[in-house]
Structure formats: C-alpha cells, structure tokens
C-alpha positions in Angstrom: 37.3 -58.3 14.2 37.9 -58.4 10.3 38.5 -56.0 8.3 35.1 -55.8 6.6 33.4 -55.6 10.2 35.5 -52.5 11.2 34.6 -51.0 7.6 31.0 -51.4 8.3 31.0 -50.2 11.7 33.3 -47.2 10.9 30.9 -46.3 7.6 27.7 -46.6 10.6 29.6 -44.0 12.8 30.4 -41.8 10.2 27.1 -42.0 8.8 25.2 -41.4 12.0 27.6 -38.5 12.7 26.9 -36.7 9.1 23.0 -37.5 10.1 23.7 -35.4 13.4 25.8 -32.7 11.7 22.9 -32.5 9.2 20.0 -32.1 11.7 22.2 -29.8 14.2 23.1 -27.1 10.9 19.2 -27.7 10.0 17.9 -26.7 13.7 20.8 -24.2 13.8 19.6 -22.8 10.2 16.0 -23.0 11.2 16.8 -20.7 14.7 19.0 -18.3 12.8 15.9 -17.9 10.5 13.5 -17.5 13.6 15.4 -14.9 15.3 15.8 -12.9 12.2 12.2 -12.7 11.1 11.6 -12.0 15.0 14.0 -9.2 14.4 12.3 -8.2 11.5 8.9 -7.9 12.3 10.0 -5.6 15.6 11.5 -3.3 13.9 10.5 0.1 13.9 9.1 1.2 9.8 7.8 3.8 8.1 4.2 5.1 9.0 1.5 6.1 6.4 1.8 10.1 6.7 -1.5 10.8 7.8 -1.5 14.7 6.3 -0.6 13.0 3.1 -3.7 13.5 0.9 -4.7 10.8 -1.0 -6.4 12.6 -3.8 -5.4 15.3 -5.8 -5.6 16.8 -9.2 -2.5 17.1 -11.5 -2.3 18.9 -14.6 -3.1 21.8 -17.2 -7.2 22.6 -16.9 -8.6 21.9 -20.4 -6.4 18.7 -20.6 -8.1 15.3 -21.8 -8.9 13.8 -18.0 -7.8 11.0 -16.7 -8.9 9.1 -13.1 -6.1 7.3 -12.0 -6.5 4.9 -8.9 -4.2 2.9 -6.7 -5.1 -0.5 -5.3 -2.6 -2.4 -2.9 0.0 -2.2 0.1 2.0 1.0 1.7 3.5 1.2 -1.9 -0.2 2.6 -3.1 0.0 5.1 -0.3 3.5 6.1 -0.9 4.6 4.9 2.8 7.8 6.0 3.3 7.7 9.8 1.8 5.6 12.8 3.0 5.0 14.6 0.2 2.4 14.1 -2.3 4.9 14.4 -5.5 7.2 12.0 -4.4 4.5 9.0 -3.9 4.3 6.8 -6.7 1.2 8.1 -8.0 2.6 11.9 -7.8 5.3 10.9 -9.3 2.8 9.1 -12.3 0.6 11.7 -12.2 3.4 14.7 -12.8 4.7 12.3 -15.7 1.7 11.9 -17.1 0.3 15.7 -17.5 4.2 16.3 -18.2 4.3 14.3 -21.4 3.5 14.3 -24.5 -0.5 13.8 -24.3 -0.6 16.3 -21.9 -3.2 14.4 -18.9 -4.9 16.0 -16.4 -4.9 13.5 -13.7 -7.2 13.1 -11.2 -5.7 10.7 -8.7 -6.4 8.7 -5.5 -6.0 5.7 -3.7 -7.3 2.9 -2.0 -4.8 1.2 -0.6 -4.3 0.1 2.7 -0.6 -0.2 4.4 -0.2 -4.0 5.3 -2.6 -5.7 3.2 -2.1 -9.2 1.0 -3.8 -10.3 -2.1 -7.0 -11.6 -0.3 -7.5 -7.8 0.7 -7.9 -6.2 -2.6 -11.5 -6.9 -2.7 -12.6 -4.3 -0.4 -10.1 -2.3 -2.4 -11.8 -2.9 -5.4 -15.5 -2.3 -4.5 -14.2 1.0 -3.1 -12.2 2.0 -6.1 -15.6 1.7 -8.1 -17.8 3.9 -5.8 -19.0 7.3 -7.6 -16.9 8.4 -10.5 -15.2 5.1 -11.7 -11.3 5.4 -13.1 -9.9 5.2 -16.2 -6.9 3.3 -14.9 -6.1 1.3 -11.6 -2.6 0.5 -10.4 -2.2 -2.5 -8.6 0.8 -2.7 -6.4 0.7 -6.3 -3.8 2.5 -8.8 -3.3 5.7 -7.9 -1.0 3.0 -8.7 2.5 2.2 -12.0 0.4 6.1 -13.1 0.0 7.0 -12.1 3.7 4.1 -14.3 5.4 5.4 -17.0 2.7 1.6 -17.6 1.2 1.2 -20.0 -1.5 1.6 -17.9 -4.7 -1.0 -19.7 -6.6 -3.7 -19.0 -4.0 -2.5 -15.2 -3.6 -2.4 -15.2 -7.8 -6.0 -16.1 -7.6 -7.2 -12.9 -5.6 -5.5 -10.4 -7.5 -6.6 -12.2 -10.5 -10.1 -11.6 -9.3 -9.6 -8.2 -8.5 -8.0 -7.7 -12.4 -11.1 -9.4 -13.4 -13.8 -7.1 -11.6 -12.0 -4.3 -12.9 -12.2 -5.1 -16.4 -15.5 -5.8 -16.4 -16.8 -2.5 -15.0 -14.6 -1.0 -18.0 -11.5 -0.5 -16.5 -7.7 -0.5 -17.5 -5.7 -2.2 -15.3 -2.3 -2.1 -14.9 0.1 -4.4 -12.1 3.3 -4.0 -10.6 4.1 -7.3 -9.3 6.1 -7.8 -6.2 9.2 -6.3 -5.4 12.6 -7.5 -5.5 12.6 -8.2 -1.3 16.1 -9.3 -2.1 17.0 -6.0 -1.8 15.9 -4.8 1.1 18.1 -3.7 4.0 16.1 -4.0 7.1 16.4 -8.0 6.2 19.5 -9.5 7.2 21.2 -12.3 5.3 20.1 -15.5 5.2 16.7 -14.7 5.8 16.5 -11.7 3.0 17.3 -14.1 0.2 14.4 -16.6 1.7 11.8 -13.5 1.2 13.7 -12.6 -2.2 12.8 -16.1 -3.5 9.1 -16.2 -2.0 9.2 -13.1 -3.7 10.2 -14.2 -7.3 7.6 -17.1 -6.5 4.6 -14.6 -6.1 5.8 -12.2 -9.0 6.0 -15.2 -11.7 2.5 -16.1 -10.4 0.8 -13.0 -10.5 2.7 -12.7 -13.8 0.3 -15.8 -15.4 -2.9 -14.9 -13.7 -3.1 -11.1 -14.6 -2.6 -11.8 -18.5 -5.3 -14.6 -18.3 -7.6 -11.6 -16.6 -7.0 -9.2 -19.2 -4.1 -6.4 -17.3 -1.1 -5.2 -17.6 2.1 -6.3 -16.0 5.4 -4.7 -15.3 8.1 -6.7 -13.5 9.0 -4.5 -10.9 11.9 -7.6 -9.7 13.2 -7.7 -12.9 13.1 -4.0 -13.9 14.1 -2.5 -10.7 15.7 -4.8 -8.6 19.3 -4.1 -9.7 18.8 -0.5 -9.2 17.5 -0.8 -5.4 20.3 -3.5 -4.7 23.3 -1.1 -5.8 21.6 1.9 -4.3 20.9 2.2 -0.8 19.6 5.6 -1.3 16.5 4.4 -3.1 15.0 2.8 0.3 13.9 5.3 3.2 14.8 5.5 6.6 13.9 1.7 7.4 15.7 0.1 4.4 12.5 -1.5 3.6 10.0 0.9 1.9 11.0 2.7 -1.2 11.7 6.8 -0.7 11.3 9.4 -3.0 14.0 8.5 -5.8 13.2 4.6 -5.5 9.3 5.7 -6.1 10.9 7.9 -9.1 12.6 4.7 -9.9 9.4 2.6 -9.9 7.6 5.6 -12.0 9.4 5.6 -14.5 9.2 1.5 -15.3 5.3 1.8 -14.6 5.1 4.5 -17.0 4.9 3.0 -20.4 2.4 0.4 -19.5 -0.2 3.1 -17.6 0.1 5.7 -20.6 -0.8 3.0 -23.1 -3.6 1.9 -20.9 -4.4 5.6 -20.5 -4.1 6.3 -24.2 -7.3 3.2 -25.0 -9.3 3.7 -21.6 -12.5 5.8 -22.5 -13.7 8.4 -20.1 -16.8 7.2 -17.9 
C-alpha cells in the first residue's frame, strides 16, 4: 500500500470517528437536556396563595386616583409571597401613594399563574370590564421562553393585547421576560438554553410593544445581575421571585408606570 493510500484511509477513519464522537456528544447533550427539563417540570413550585386578595386600595383618601391593573403569569399574582405588600403590585402600589404625587391606588389583577402570550386576550377583555384602569402592567414571557415558542409569534399576542389597551384609552406599561438565566431550580446546561430563549422573547416583545404604542422596561437587563448574585431574591423554589426580588422588580418598573400614571386621564 503506498503512502498516499494509507493517508487516505487513515484521514476516512479518523473522519468517521470525529462523525461518531460528534453524533454520540449530540445524543448525549440532547438526553442530558431531556432529563433536566423532565426534572424541571416535576418539581414541586410555588402555589398562587389563594387568601391573597387580588384587589385592594392603597393610599391617603383625597389623593388623585389611580386604577392600576396587572395582566400576565404568576409574576402578576405575586406567586411566590403571601402577603399583599410584598407582590409586585403592593409593592407598586405602596411606592406609588408613597411618592412624590401622592396616588391613591386602586389595584387588581388579572393574571393567571402559567399562562403565555396567546392567553392575554382573555386577560385583556377582563381587565376592561366595569371601571377601566388608568395603567396596565404586563408581565409574560418567562412560560413563552420555557416551552421555547417562536418569539415573533409570541411578540404578536402581546402586541395585540398592547394594542387593545391603547385604544380603549389605556397606559400600558411591559416588563418583558425575565432573565431565566438566573434561576436556580434550572440546572446547568439546560438554564442557559431557557436564558437564551429568554433574551430571544424579551428583544422581541421589545420591537412589537413600541410599534403598539407601550412602555417597556427590560427586566433581563435591569435586574438580571441582581437575581444571579443573590439567591435570596428567588423563593423557596429558586424559580419565582420572593418578596425582596418583587421589591427589586418594583423599583425598575417604577419610573416607567409613574410616567404613564402622571399622562393617563381618569375614566
């Protein structure tokens, strides 16, 4: 055999083994994945608290009102806490009659623990029933990243949603999804594969809530760095927020739904 015949058959075997090495650390990738999303989806979270009310007034009597309501996932309902004031919209509400303009908040929600983009319809028809708000606060996405949905098409509902809102006079105000990069209950590799779904949805929702005439506050970009050095701002099932990462998501929310609140006109 010459020396260019054993060259070509030793490059064959060496490529047919990096083909096998390849496919073997793909399938072995793809089953680590599996068996950590199984993981995570079995795992035992936080429940909404059911003797959490979902309405309340906060704030001086006499103060100029404002009707503040929360579209979205568990992050609406403050899943993860049991006590009003350390939800996300107590936690908005107290800052809001605390500052400057003085509010008297009238707040509820809508939201629904679990639900995607395609769900805020519903939302939205029942955020509009009776009194209609001054301000909504959208918070979706995370449910969207985790079942890896294509963020253009979940951009689209919540761009409706944005839409339908400001047409029946509302100021509207989103928190886009999460950084899931930082949540615990994930385990590595599988927690940076929801982080970048994640940063895929956000930038998304991102372009299609300008175009509909909201507001947007990177949660990801504002936050994340905070929840990934702080285990402390996640609750019990190192996925949901508890009270000091809802403070922490307040207090970047805050500038965007006073200014909304400060040009939103009574109804």
């Amino acid at each position: 055999m010459s020396e260019r015949d054993l060259a070509t058959r030793l490059a064959g075997r060496l490529g047919r083994a990096a083909l096998l090495t390849l496919v073997a650390g793909t399938v072995g990738g793809a089953a680590v994945l599996a068996g950590e999303a199984f993981i995570a989806r079995h795992r035992r979270y936080a429940e909404p608290e059911l003797g959490l009310a979902l309405r309340a007034t906060v704030g001086r009597t006499g103060a100029p009102p404002l009707r503040l309501v929360l579209l979205g996932d568990s992050s609406a309902l403050g899943v993860g806490v049991d006590r009003l004031d350390d939800t996300i919209g107590g936690q908005l509400a107290n800052l809001l009659a605390e500052g400057p303009t003085g509010r008297l908040v009238h707040l509820s929600s809508v939201g629904v623990s679990g639900s995607r983009s395609t769900d805020l319809a519903t939302q939205v028809a029942r955020a509009l029933l009776g009194r209609r708000p001054d301000v909504a606060l959208i918070l979706i996405g995370a449910n969207d990243a985790t079942g890896l949905r294509r963020p253009a098409e979940a951009a689209a509902y919540l761009a409706a949603a944005v839409h339908r809102l400001r047409e029946a006079g509302v100021e509207v105000v989103v928190g886009t999804c999460p950084d899931l990069g930082a949540a615990r209950a994930i385990a590595p590799p599988l927690r940076q594969v929801v982080g970048w779904s994640g940063r895929r949805i956000a930038r998304a929702q991102t372009a299609a809530v300008l175009d509909a005439g909201g507001q947007v506050v990177d949660l990801a970009t504002e936050t994340g760095p905070v929840f990934r050095a702080d285990a402390g701002t996640l609750c019990h099932d190192g996925y949901h927020p508890s009270a000091d990462g809802y403070r922490v998501w307040a207090h970047a929310l805050l500038p965007a739904v006073a200014a909304a609140a400060a040009v939103a006109s009574p109804h």
